[in-house]
N, C-alpha and C positions, 0 to 999 in steps of 0.2 A: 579406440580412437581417443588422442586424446589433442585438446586444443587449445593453443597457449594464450594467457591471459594479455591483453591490453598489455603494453611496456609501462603504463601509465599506475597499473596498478601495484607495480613494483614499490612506488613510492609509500604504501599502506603498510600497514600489519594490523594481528587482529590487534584491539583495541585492550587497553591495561587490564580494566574492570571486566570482560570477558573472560580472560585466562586469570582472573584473581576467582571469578566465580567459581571454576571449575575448582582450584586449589581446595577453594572451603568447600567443596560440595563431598570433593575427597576426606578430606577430614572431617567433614561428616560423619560420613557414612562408615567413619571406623567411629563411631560412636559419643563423638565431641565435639561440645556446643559452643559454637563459634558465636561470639557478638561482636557484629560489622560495626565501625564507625569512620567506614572508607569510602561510600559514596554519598553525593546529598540528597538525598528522593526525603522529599517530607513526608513526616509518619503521620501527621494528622489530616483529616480529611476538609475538603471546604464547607462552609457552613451550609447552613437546610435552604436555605433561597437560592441559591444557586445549584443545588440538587434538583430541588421542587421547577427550576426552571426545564433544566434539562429531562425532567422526568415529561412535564408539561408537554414540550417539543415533540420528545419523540414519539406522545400519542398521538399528534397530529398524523393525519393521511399525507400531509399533502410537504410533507418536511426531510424525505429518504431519497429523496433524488439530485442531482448534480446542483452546486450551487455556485456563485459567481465565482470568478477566481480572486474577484476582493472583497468576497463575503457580502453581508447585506449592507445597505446603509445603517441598519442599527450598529452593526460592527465598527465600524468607521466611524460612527459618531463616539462608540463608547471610547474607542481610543485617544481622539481627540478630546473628550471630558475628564478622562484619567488624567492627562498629560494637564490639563488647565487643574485637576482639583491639586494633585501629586506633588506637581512639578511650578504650578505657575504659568505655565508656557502655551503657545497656541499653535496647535496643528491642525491642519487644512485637512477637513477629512477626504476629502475629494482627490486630492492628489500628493501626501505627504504622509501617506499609509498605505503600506503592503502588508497584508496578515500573511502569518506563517505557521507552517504546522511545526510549529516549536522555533527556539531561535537558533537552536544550533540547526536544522536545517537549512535555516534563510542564512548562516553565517559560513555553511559549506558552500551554498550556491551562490551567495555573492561574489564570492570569491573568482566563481570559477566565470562570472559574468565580466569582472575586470582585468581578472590578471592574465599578462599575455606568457608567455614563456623568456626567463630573462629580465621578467619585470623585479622588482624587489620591494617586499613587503613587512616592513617593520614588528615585530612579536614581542610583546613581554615575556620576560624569563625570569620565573617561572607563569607558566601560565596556560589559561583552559588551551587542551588540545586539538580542537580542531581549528584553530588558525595554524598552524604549523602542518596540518596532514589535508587540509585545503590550498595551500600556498602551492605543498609540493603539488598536490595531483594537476594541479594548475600550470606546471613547468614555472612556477616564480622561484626566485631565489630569497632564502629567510636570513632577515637580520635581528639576530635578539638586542633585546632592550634590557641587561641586567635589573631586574626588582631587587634591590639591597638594604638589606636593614637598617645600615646608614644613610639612608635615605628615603627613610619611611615606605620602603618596596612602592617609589615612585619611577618611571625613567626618565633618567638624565639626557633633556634634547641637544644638549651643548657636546657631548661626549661622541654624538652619532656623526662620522664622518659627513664633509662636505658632499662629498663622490659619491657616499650609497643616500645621499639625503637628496641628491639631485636624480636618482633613481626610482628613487622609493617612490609607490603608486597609493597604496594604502599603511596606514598606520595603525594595529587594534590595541586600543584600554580599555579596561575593566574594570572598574570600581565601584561599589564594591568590591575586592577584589579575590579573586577566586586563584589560585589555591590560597595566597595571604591573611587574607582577609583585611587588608588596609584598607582603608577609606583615601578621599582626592577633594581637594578644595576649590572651590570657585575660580580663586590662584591660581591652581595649577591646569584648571582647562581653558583660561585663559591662554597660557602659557603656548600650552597643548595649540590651541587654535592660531594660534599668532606664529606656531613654528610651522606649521600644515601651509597656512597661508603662503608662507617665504620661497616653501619649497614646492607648491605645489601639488600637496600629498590631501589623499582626504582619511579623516579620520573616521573610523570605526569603532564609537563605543560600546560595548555589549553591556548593558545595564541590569542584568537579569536578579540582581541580590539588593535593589534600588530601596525597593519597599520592608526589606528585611533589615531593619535597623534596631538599635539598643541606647539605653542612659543618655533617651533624650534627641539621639542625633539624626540630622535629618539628609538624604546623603542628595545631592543634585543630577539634574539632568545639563548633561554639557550644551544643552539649547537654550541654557539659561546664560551661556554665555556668547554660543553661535545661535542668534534668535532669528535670524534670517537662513539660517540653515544653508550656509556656504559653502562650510568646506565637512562638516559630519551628517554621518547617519550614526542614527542610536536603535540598537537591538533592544526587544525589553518582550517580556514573558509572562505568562500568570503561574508557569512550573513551579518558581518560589514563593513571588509575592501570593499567592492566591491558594496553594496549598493543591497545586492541579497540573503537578508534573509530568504524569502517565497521560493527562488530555491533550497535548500537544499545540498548545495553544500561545501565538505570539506573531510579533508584528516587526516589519522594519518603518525607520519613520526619520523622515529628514529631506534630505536635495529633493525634488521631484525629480530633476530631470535626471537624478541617478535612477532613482526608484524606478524609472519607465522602463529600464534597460534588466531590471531584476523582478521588474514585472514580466516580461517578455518573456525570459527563459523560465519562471514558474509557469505560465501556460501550457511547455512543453514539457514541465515534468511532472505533474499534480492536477489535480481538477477539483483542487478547492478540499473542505474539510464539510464535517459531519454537520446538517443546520443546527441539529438540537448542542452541539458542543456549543457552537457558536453562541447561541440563545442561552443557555446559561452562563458564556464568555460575558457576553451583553450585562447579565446581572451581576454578575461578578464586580464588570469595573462602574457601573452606576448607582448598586448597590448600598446599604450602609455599610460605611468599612471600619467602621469601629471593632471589629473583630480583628481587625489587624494589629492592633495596637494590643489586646490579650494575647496574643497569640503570639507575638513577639517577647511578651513577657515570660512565654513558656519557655522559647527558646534561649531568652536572655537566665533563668535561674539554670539552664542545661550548660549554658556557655561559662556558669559559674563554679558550677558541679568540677567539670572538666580544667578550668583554670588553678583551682583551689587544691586539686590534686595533686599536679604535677608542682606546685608552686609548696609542697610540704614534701617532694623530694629532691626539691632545689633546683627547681628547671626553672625561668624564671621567662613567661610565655609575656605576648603580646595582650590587653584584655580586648577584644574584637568589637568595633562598634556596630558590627552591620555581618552579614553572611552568614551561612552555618556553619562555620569553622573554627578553627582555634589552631594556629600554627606554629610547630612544638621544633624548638632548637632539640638535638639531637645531645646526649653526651657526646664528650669529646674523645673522636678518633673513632667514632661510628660511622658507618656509610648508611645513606640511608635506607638502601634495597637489605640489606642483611641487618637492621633494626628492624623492619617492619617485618621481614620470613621469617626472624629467629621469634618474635612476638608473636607473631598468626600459629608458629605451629608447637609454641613449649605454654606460652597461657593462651592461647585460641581468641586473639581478640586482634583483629582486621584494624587497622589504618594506613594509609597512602603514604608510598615513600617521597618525597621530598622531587627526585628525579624523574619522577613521571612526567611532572610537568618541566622538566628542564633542567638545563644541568646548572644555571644558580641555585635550584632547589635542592641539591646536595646536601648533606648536613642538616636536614628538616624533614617533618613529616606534618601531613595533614590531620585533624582531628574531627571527624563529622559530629555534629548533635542530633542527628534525627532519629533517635529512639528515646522511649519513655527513660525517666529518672530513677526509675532502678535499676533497669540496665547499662545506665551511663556511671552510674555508683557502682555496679559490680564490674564493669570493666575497666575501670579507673580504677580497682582494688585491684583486679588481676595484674594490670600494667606496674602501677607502681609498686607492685611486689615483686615480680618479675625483676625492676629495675632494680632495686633493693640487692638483687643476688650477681647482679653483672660486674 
């Protein structure tokens, strides 16, 4: 017997990084050593106080059983104190905090909380994909917002028709920005808010690379410029900033009375997360966070490894203030899915083509940092040698 799927699930496929898995797992297993620098999962672990909390936790008795669906009030306060140490900004822990078990979960299920079918939902392109495979499962219609070089991989609000701007329900940025790695200025979420406003739209920023910054820069929370939290909600994670990507830990935070509405349908799909994650969540962001700023350092000499390389065979890269990325213009008259498979299977070294995340990302490929400095130097040898023979 067999029974046919939801029409709804039509709108899916499996996922880029699942069938990139398999590929390297194949070549493997014919006997050769792939080094990934195609997803971002940080390699280093979070520090001892935040272990020590979690270890703490879970010897309690009384810590394994169902917990609220907005977590403890220690959770809700930590959030609100990150966001005042981080950011500057003041959130209501009571009502302008939903935790999430991760943010791309709360960024699928928001989704599906507003959008009606026919509705239209604005997307950077290139850009993280699950606003685009959220949109559709959603029946919304997607309108890319070209990320272009010429224009610092910002979108142009002036460029977005009247017609879909009068449509449009939501709006997602991301800046830090993921796959780019661009940074966004005060300026431009001003901008950002001022164009939501006109139309109606609420904006969606996903903030997840916020804390991960370089030479100095310090990136903003767009509630530094919508402080009464009008027209955004901002997504925001401990996966990057915190080195605790596999814990699944993260929050939406902004309108309440959106939040109520994305509260409601988490009740019907989750029953809350683990207490002891939580409890070391808690230490995490109240924590000393002086370790962030090391640890940024690590990634900022990785981000240099990787720049320094390609910029000695004349690729001439962006230098990234913030993310784990580095995003690499393509020789010309490359495509960028047959740049990255002829790479992955002639010198065995994984990075993201450019069109995964959209079709402006054509012509570009992604560059990950999160493995140690010697395998970012022998894979930067392999590459640019490789490129040397093309």
């Amino acid at each position: 017997m067999r029974i046919e799927a939801a029409t709804r699930m039509q709108t899916l496929s499996t996922q880029f990084f699942a069938g990139l898995s398999a590929r390297i797992a194949a070549l493997e297993a014919q006997g050769n050593r792939v080094i990934r620098l195609d997803i971002g999962s940080p390699d280093l672990p979070p520090p001892s106080p935040i272990l020590d909390a979690l270890y703490r936790s879970a010897n309690r008795s009384d810590t394994h059983g169902y917990q609220p669906h907005r977590g403890s009030e220690a959770l809700l306060n930590a959030w609100s104190y990150m966001y005042r140490s981080a950011y500057g900004v003041e959130i209501d822990p009571k009502s302008e905090v939903v935790p999430l078990l991760g943010s791309k979960e709360g960024i699928f299920h928001f989704v599906q909380a507003f959008v009606n079918p026919g509705d239209v939902v604005l997307i950077p392109d290139p850009g993280y994909l699950t606003y685009e495979a959220a949109a559709r499962f959603a029946g919304g219609e997607v309108y890319r917002m070209p990320l272009l070089p010429e224009n610092n991989f910002l979108p142009d609000f002036e460029a977005i028709p009247a017609e879909v701007a009068r449509r449009a329900k939501l709006m997602w940025l991301n800046y830090p920005n993921n796959p780019t790695a661009a940074t966004a200025t005060r300026e431009f979420f001003e901008r950002a808010v001022e164009f939501a406003k006109g139309y109606q739209i609420l904006v969606c920023h996903d903030a997840a690379y916020s804390q991960v910054t370089f030479d100095g820069y310090r990136s903003p929370s767009i509630f530094e410029v919508d402080r009464e939290k009008e027209v955004a909600i901002e997504f925001n994670t401990l996966s990057k900033s915190h080195n605790m990507a596999g814990w699944r830990v993260g929050a939406a935070l902004g309108n309440a009375e959106t939040l109520k509405t994305l509260y409601t349908l988490k009740t019907q799909v989750d029953s809350g997360h683990f207490r002891p994650i939580l409890d070391a969540a808690v230490q995490a962001m109240t924590g000393d966070q002086g370790w962030l700023q090391e640890r940024n350092q690590v990634y900022q000499r990785r981000r240099d490894l990787i720049v320094d390389a390609l910029r000695r065979v004349g690729v001439e890269v962006r230098v990234p203030l913030a993310s784990l990325y580095v995003w690499m213009p393509l020789p010309s008259g490359w495509k960028s899915e047959e740049f990255c498979q002829r790479l992955l299977e002639e010198a065995h070294v994984s990075i993201t083509p450019g069109t995964v995340f959209g079709k402006y990302g054509e012509g570009s490929a992604r560059i990950c940092f999160c493995l140690a400095d010697d395998l970012i130097v022998e894979a930067m040898e392999r590459l640019t040698q490789w490129m040397k023979k093309l």
